[in-house]
C-alpha positions in Angstrom: -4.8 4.9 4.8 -4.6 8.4 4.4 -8.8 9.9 3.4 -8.3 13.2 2.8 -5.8 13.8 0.0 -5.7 16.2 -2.3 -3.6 15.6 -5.8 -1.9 12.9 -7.6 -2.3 10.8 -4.6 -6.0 11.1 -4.3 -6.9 7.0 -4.5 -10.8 8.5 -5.8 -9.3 9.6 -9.1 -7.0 6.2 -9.8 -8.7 3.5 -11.9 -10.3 0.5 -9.6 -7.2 -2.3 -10.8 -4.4 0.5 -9.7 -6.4 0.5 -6.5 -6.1 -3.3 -5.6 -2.6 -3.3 -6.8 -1.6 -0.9 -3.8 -4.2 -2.2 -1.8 -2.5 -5.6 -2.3 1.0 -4.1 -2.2 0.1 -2.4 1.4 -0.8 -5.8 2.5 2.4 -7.1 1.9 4.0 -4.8 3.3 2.3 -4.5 6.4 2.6 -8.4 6.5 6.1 -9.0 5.9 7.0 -6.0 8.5 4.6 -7.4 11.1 6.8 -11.2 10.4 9.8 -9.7 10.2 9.0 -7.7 13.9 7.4 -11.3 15.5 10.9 -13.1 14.7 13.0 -10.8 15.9 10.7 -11.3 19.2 11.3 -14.2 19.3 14.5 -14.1 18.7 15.0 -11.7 21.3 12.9 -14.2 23.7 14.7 -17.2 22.9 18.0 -15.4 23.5 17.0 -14.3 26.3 15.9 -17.9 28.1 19.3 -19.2 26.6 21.0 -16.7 28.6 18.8 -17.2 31.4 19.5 -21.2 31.8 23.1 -20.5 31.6 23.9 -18.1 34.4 
């Protein structure tokens, strides 16, 4: 996360539960992007050994 802002999105000035909300929100995200990436991997992978075995 960003430590230097300045301004509305300064995370110093927002009260502690705001905090954890986008704490927990980032989490998520970072989650469900990092899920979404490892399935398409394997996607990619298992497509790949499909095409493999058949030529």
């Amino acid at each position: 996360m960003l430590g230097h802002t300045r301004g509305p999105l300064n995370q110093a000035n927002w009260p502690p539960l705001l905090q954890g909300l986008l704490l927990l929100l980032w989490v998520f995200s970072a989650s469900y992007i990092f899920i979404a990436f490892e399935s398409f991997l394997l996607f990619l992978y298992l497509a790949y050994i499909k095409n493999f075995h058949h030529s």
